[in-house]
C-alpha positions in Angstrom: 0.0 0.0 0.0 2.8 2.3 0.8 4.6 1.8 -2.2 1.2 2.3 -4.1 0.9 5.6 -2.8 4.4 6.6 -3.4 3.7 5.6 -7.2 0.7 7.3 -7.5 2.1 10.4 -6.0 4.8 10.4 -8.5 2.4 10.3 -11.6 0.5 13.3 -10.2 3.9 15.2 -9.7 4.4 14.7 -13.4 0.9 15.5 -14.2 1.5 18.7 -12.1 4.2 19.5 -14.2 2.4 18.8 -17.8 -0.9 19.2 -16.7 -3.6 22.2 -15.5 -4.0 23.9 -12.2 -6.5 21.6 -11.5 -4.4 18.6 -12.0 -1.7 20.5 -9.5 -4.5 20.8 -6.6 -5.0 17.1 -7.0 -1.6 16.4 -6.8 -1.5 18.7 -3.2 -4.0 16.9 -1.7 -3.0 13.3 -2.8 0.9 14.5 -1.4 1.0 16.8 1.0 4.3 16.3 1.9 5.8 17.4 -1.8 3.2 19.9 -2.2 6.6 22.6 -2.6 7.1 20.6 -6.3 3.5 21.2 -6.8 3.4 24.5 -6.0 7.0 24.8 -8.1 4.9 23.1 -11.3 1.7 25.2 -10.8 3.9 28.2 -11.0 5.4 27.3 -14.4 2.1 27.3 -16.0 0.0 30.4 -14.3 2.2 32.1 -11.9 -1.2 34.4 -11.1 -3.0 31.5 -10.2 -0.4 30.3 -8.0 -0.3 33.3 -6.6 -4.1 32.9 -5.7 -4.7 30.0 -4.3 -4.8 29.2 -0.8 -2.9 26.3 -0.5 -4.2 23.5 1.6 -0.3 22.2 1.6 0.7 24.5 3.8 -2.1 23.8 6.7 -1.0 20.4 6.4 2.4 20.7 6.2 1.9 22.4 9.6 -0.2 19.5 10.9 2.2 16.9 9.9 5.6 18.8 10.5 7.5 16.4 13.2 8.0 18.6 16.3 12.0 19.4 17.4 12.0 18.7 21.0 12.4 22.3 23.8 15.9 21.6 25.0 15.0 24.5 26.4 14.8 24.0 30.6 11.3 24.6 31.8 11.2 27.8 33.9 10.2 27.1 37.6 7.7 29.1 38.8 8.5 31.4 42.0 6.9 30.3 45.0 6.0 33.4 47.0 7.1 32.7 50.8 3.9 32.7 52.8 4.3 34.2 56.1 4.7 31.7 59.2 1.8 29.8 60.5 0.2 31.2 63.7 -0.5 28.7 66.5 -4.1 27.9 66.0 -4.1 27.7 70.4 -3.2 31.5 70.4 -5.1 33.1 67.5 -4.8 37.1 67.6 -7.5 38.7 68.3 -9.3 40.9 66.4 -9.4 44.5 67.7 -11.8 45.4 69.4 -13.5 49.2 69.2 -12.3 51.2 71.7 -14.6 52.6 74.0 -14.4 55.6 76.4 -13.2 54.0 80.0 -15.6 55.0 81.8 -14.1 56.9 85.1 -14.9 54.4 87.7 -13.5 51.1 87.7 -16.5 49.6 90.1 -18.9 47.7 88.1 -22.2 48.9 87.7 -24.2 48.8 90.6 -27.9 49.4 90.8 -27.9 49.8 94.9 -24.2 51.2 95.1 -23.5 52.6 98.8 -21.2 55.6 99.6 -17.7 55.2 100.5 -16.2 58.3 102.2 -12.6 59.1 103.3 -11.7 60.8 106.3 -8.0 61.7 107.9 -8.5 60.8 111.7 -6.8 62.9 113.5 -4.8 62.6 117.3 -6.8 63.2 120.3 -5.8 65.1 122.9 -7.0 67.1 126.1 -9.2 65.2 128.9 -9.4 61.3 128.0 -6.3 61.1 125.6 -2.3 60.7 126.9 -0.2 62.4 124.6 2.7 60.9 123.4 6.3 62.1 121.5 4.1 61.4 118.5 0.6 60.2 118.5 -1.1 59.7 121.4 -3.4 57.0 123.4 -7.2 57.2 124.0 -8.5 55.8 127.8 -11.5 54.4 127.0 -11.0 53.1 131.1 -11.7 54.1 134.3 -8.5 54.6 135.3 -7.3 58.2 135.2 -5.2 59.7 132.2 -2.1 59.9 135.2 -2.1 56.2 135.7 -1.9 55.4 131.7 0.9 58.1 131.4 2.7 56.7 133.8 2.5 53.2 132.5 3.7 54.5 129.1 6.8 56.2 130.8 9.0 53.6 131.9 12.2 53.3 130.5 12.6 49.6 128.8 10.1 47.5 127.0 8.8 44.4 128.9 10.8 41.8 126.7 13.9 41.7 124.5 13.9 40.7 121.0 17.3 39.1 119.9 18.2 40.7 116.1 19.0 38.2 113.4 18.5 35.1 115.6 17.7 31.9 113.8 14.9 31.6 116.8 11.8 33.1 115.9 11.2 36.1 117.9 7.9 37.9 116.4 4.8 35.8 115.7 2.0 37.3 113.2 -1.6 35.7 113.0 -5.4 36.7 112.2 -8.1 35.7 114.8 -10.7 37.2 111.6 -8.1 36.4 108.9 -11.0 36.4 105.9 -11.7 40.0 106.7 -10.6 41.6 103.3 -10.8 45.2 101.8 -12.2 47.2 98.6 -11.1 45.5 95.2 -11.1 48.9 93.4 -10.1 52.4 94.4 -14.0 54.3 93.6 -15.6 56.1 96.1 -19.0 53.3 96.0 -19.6 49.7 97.3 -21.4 46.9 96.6 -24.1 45.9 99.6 -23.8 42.6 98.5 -20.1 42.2 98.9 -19.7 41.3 102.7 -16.1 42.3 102.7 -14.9 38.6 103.7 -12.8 36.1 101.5 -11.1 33.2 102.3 -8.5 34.0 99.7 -5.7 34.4 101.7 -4.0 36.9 98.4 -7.3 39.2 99.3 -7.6 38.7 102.9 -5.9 40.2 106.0 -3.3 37.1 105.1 -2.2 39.7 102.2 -1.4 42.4 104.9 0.1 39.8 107.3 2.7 38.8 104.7 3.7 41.8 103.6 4.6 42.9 107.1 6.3 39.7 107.6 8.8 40.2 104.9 9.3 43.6 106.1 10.6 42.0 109.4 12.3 39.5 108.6 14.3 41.5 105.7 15.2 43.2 109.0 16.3 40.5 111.0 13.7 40.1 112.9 12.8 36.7 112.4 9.1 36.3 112.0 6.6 33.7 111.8 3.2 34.0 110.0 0.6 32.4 110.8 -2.2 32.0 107.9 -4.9 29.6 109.5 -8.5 31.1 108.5 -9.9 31.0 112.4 -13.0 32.8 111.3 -13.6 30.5 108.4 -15.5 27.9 110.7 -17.6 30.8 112.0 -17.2 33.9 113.5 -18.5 33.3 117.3 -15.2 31.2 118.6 -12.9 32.2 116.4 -11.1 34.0 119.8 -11.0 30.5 121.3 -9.7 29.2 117.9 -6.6 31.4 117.6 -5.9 31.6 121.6 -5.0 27.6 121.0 -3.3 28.0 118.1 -0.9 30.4 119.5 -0.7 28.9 122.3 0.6 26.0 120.5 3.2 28.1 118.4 4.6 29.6 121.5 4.6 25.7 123.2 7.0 24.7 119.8 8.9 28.1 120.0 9.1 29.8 123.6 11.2 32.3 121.9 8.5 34.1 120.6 8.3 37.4 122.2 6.1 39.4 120.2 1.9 38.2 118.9 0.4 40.6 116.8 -3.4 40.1 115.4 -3.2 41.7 112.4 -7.1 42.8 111.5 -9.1 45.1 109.8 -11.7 47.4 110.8 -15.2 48.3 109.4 -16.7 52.2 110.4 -20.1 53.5 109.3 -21.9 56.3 109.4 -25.7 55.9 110.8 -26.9 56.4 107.1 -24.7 53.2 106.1 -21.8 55.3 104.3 -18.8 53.4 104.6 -15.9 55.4 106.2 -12.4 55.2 105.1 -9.4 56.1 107.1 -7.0 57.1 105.0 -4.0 59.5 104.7 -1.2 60.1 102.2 2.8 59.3 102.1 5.1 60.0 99.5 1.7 60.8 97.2 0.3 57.1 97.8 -2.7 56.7 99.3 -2.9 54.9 102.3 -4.6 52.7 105.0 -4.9 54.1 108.6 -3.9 51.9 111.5 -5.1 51.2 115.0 -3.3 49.4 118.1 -5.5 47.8 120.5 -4.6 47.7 123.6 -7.0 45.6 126.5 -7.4 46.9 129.8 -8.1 44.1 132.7 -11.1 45.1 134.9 -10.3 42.4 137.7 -12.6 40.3 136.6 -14.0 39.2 133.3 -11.0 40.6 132.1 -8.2 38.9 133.4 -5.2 40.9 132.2 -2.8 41.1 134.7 0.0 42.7 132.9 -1.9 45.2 130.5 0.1 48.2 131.6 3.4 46.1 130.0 1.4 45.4 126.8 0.2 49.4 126.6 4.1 50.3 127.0 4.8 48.1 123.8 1.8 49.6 122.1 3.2 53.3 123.1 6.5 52.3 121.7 5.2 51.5 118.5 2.5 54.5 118.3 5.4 56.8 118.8 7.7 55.3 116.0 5.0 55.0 113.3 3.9 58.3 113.7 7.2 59.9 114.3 8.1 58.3 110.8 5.2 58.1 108.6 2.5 61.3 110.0 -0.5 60.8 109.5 -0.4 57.0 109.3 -2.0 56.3 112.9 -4.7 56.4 115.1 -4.6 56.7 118.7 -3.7 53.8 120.2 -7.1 52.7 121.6 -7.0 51.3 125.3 -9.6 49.9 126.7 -11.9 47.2 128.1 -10.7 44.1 125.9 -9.5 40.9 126.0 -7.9 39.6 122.3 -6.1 37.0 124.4 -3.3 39.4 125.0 -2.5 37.2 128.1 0.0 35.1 126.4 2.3 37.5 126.2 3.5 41.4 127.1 4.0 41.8 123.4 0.9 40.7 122.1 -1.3 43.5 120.4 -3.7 43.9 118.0 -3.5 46.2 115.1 -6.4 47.5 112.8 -5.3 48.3 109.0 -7.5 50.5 107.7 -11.2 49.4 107.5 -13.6 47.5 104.9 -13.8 50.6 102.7 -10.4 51.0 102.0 -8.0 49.3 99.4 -5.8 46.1 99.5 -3.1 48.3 98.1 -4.0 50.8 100.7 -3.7 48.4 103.4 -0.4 46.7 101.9 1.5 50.1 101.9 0.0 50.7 105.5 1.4 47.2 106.9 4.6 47.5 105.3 5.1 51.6 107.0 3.7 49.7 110.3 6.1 46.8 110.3 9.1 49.2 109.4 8.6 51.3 112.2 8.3 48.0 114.4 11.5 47.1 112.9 12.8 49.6 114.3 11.3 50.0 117.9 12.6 46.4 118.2 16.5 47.2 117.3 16.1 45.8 113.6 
């Protein structure tokens, strides 16, 4: 068959060649692949028509053409770096419109009661025994003479040994849940009993604060964060009487009890009153010492003048350094299981209208000026 094709496409070539233009377009179609000799005999006879004719030889020329391989090397395509993955657990955010703060930080509160805050100052005249700086109120019987002259001796009743690896100052809350304000607005939430057993909220927060402070001076200092109040309030005196007890059982070294509280004031409309004063531009928590008063009886403290002379001591030296930052040292008919020991006080900071941070700064002044009363 092949060799029959290549003899009949021969005779048409010659035909091409002798023959008419339409003898020529035969021969193009029958042989494709010579269609050039075609084209060459076509243009011997009528160059014109050659001229005119599309030639179907050259579309199949193009179809049939072998293809010459691309030696050329495919370009690679540029991949564009994508940026790194983020962690699908911490997707960013997106931003949030920004509104206004609005200028109190409490929440909104439909019953909100009033907070107000009020410098208290020293007493003095009839009732009050002033001291170098500060000064004690009698709520007693006795006469203002015989607290003076308690206040007056020379020495403290006790001896606190500086940087001794014995502990020498014990720190504890008979109502450690008692806790403070958790923002700085001038309004409180009725709701909010002022209690938490978190001991980073509660008077645990102040107690270790003033800790540090002692113990940074070498005065070592134990803390004592049991909750005694967190069973219930009634007994909690009997609660933290035997568990000091038992601290001072394990280490008789212990000169020195404080009961670090806080106190709670109100006006007879329900405001809520905050002591508070100002040192080096910070606000800050007022404190209180308590000192108990034995009345023979129902009040068995024996020794209370010794614990007043500690409580003078201190007055004088947190006063002296930080004014403004005390109370008078309140003496009166209480009990607070001051018994144990002729160093063992109790110490209001601030009240439940005031700040944590308010009361923080106010235990670490107090505990400084301790520091110091006790040679640290």
């Amino acid at each position: 068959m092949q060799k029959l094709r290549r003899w009949a496409a021969a005779a048409l070539c010659g035909a091409a060649f002798a023959g008419s233009a339409t003898a020529v377009l035969a021969a193009c179609a029958v042989c494709p692949g010579r269609a050039w000799i075609v084209r060459g005999a076509l243009f011997l006879q009528d160059p014109a028509a050659a001229a005119a004719i599309a030639w179907p030889a050259d579309a199949a020329r193009a179809a049939y053409k072998p293809q010459k391989p691309d030696r050329r090397p495919t370009p690679v395509p540029t991949a564009t770096p994508s940026p790194a993955p983020t962690a699908a657990a911490t997707p960013t955010p997106e931003p949030s419109p920004v509104s206004t703060p609005l200028p109190s930080a409490a929440p909104e509160l439909d019953d909100a009661g009033r907070i107000r805050s009020v410098t208290l100052r020293q007493g003095s005249g009839d009732g009050y025994v002033a001291l170098a700086a500060g000064s004690i109120r009698n709520s007693t019987e006795h006469t203002d003479a015989d607290l003076r002259a308690a206040v007056t001796t020379q020495n403290l009743p006790f001896a606190v040994e500086k940087n001794s690896a014995l502990p020498q100052v014990l720190i504890m809350h008979t109502h450690a849940t008692e806790s403070y304000q958790t923002w700085p607005d001038p309004v409180f939430d009725p709701g909010y009993t002022a209690r938490s057993k978190s001991t980073a909220l509660n008077m645990c927060a102040v107690g270790e604060k003033m800790a540090q402070v002692l113990n940074a001076a070498g005065i070592r200092t134990l803390h004592d964060e049991t909750l005694y109040d967190a069973p219930g309030y009634t007994d909690s005196y009997k609660r933290s009487r035997a568990g000091v007890q038992t601290y001072l059982e394990r280490y008789p070294s212990i000169k020195v009890v404080l009961d670090v509280h806080r106190d709670a004031i109100e006006d007879s409309d329900g405001t809520r009153v905050k002591p508070v004063c100002e040192i080096d531009g910070e606000s800050t928590a007022q404190v209180m010492v308590i000192a108990g008063c034995g009345n023979g009886s129902s009040i068995a403290l024996p020794n209370w003048r010794l614990n007043l002379r500690f409580a003078a001591e201190w007055e004088a030296a947190m006063e002296s350094a930080y004014p403004g930052l005390t109370r008078p040292v309140l003496c009166g008919y209480r009990f607070y299981n001051q018994d144990l020991t002729t160093g063992s006080l109790l110490i209001e900071i601030g009240g439940h209208a005031n700040t944590l941070d308010e009361a923080l700064r106010a235990g670490e002044y107090a505990a400084k000026a301790l520091a110091a009363v006790l040679g640290g």
